[in-house]
Backbone as JSON, one array per atom type, in Angstrom:
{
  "sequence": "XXXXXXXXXXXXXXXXXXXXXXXXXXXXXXXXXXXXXXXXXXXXXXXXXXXXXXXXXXXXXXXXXXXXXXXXXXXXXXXXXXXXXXXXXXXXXXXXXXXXXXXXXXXXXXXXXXXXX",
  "N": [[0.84, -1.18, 0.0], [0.16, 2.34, -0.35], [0.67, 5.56, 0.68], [-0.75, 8.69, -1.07], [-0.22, 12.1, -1.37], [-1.93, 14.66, -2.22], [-1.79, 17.84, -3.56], [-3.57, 20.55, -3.41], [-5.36, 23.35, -4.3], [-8.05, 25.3, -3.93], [-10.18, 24.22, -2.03], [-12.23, 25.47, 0.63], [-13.91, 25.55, 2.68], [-15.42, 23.12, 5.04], [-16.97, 21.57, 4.11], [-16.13, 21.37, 0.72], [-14.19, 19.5, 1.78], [-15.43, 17.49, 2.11], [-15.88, 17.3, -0.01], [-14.35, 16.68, -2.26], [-13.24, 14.1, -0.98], [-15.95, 12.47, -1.35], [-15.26, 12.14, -4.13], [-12.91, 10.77, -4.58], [-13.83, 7.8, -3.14], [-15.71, 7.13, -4.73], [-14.53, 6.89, -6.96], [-11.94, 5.92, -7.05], [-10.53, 2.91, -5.84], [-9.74, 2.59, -2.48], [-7.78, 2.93, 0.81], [-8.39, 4.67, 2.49], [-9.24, 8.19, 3.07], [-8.73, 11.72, 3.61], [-9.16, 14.9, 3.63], [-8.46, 18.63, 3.77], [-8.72, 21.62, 4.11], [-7.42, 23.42, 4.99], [-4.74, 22.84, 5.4], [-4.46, 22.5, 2.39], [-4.29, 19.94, 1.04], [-5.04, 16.79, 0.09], [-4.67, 13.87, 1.92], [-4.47, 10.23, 0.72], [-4.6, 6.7, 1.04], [-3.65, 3.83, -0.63], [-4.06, 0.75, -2.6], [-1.08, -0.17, -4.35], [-0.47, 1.31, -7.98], [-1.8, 3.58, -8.16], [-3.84, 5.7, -10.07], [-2.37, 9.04, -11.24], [-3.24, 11.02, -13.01], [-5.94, 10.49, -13.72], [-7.01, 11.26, -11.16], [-6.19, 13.79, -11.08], [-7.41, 15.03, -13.28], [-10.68, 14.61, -12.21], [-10.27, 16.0, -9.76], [-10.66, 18.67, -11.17], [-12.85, 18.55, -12.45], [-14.35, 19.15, -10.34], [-13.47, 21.96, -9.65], [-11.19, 22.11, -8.61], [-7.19, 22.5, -8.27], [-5.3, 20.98, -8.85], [-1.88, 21.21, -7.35], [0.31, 19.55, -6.95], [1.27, 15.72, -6.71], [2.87, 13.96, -4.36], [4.27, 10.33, -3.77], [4.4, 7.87, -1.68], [4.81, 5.2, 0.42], [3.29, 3.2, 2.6], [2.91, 3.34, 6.1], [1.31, 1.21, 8.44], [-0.09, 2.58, 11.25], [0.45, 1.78, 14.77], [-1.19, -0.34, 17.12], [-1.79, 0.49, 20.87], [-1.58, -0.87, 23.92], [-3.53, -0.87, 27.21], [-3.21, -2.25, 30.36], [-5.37, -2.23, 33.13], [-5.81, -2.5, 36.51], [-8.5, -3.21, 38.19], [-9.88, -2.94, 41.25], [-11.66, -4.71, 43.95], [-12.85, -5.04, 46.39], [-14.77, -6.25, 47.65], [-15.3, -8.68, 46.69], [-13.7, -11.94, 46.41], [-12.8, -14.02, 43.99], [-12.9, -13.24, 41.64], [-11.13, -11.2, 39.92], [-10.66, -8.53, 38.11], [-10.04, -6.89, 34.87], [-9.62, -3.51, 33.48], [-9.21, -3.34, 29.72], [-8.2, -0.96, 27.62], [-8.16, -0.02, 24.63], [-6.11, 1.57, 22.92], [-5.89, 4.55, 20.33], [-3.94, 7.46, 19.82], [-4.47, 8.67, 21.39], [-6.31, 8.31, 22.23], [-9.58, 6.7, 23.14], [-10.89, 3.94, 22.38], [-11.79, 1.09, 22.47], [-13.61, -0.6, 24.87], [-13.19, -3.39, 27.3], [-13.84, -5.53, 29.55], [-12.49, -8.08, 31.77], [-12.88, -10.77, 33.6], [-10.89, -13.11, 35.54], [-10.35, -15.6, 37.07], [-8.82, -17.02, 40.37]],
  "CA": [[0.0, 0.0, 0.0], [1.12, 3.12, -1.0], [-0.09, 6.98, 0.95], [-0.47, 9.77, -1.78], [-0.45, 13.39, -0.55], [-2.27, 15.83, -3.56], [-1.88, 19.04, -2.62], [-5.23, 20.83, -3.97], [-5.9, 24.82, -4.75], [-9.17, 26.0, -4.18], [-11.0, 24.02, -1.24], [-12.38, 26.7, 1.18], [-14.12, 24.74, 3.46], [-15.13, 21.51, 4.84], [-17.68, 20.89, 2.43], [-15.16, 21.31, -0.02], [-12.89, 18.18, 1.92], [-16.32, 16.29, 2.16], [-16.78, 16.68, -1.85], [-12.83, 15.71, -2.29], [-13.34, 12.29, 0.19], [-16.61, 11.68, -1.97], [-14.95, 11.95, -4.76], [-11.92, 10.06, -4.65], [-14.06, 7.11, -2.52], [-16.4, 7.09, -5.58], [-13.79, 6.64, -8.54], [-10.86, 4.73, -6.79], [-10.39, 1.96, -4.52], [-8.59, 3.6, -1.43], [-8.36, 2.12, 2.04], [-8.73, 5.9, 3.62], [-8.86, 9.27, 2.37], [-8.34, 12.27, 4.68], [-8.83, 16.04, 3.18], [-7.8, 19.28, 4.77], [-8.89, 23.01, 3.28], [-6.39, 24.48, 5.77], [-3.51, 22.77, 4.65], [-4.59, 22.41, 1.24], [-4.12, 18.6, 0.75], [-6.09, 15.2, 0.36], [-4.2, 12.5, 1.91], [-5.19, 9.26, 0.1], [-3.91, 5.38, 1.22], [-4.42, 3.08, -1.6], [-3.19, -0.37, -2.98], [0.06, 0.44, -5.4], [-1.0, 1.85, -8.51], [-2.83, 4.73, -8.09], [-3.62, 6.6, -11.44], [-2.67, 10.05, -11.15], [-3.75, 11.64, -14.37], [-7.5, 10.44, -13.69], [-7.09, 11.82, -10.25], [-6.14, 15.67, -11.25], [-8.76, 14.74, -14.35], [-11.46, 13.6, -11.67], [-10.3, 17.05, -9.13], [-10.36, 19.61, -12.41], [-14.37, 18.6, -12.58], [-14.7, 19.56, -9.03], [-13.1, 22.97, -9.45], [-10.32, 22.57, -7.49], [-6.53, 22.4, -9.21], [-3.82, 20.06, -7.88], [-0.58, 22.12, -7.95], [1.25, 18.42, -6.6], [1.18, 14.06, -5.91], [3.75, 12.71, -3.74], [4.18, 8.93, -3.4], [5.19, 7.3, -0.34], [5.18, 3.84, 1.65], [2.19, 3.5, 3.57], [3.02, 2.27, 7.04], [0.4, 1.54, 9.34], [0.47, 2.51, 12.75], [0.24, 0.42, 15.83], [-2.03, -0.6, 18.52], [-0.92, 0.16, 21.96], [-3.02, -1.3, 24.59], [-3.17, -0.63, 28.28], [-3.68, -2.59, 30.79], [-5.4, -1.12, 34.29], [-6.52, -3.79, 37.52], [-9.72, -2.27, 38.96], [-9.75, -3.47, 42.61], [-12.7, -5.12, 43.62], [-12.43, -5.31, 48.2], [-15.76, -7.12, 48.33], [-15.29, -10.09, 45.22], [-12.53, -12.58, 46.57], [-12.41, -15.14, 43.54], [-12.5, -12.76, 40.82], [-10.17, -10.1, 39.43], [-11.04, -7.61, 36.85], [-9.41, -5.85, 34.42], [-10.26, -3.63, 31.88], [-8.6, -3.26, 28.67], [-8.11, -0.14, 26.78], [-7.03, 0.17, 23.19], [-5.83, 3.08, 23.03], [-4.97, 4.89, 19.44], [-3.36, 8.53, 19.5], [-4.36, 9.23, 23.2], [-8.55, 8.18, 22.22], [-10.29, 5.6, 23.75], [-11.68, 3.32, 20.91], [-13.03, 0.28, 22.95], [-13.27, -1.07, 26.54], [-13.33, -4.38, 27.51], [-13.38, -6.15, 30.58], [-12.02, -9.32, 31.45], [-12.66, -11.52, 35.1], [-9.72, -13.74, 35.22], [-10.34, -16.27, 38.46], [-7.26, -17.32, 40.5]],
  "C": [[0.88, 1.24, 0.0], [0.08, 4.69, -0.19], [0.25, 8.17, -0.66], [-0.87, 11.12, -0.86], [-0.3, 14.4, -1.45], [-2.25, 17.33, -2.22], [-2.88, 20.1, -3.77], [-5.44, 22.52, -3.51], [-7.4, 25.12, -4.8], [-10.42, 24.98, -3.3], [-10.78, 25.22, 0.05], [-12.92, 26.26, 2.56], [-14.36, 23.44, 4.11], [-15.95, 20.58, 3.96], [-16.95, 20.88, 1.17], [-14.31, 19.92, 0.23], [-14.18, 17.37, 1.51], [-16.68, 16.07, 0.78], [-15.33, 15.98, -2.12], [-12.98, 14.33, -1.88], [-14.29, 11.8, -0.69], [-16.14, 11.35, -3.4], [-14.15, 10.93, -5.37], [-12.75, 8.43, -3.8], [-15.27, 6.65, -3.75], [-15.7, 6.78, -7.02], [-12.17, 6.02, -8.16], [-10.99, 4.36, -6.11], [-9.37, 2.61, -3.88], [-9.75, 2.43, -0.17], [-9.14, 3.57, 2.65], [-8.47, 7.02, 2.83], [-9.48, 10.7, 3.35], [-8.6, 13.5, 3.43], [-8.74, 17.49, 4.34], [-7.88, 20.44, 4.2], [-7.81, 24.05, 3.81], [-4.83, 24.3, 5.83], [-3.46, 22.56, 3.32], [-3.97, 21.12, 0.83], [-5.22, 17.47, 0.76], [-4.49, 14.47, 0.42], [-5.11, 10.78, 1.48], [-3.9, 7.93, 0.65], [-4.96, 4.59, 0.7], [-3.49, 1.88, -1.8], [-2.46, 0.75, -4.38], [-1.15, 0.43, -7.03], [-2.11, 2.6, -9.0], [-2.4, 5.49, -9.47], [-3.77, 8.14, -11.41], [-3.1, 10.97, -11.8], [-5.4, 11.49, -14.08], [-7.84, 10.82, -12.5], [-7.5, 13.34, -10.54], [-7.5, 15.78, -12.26], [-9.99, 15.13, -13.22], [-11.6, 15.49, -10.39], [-10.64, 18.43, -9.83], [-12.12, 19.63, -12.42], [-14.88, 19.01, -11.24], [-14.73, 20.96, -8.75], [-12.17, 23.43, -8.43], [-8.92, 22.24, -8.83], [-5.72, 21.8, -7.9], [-2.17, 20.48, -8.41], [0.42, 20.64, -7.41], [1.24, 17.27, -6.11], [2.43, 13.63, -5.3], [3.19, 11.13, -2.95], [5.23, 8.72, -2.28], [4.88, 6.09, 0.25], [4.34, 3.94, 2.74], [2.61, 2.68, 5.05], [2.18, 2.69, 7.96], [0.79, 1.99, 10.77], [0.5, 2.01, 13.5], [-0.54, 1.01, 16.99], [-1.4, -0.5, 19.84], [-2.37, 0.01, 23.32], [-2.26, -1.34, 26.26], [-3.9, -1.27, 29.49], [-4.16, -2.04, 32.67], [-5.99, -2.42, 35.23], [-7.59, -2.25, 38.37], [-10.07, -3.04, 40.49], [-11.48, -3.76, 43.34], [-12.9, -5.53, 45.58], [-13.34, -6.59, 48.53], [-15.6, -8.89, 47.64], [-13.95, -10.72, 46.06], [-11.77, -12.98, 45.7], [-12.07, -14.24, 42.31], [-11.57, -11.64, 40.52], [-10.35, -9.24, 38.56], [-10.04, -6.93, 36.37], [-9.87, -5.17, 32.8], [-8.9, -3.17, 31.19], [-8.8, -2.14, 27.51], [-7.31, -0.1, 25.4], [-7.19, 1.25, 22.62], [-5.07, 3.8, 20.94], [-4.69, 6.78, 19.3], [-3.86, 9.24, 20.89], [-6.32, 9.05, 22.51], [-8.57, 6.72, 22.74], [-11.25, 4.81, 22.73], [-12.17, 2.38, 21.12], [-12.46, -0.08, 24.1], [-13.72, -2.67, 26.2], [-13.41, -4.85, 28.79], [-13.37, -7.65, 30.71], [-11.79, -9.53, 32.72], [-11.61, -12.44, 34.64], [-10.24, -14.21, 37.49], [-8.83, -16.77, 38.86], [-7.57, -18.49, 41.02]]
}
């Protein structure tokens, strides 16, 4: 997988990223596509060969102009998961703990998990 990062002239606001995202999610296969009126970019992560000519084509009908595509090496990020013991005075047999999976300091699901001894 491969990130592209167009850099795009003439989105103003975020309805502008949200027509970009429909766009590009409507005329190529992409895992994710990210736009941004305030840095003037769509980040796009796609399987390798992305066609950039039917891209700028595809942005040109939108009314926006792509002054630049860089290609790059998509690497995902990683899961970091945290584990916390929730203390329990009255319960003898059980133990609890929950399980946070944590990505960029957000809270994205809980779990909990008795574990008998």
């Amino acid at each position: 997988m491969e990130q592209i990062i167009a850099k795009i002239d003439g989105m103003m606001c975020g309805m502008c990223e949200s027509h970009m995202n429909d766009m590009v999610r409507n005329n190529f296969k992409v895992k994710k596509v990210t736009s941004s009126h305030a840095k003037k970019e769509t980040v796009i992560v796609a399987e390798e060969g992305f066609d950039d000519a039917k891209f700028t084509e595809e942005v040109e009908k939108l009314g926006y102009k792509v002054l630049g595509i860089e290609h790059q090496p998509y690497e995902k990020k990683g899961l970091f998961l945290s584990l916390i013991h929730i203390s329990e005075p009255t319960r003898r047999t059980p133990i609890s703990y929950a399980v946070f999976c944590l990505k960029k300091k957000k809270i994205t699901h809980l779990s909990l998990i008795n574990i008998r001894r």
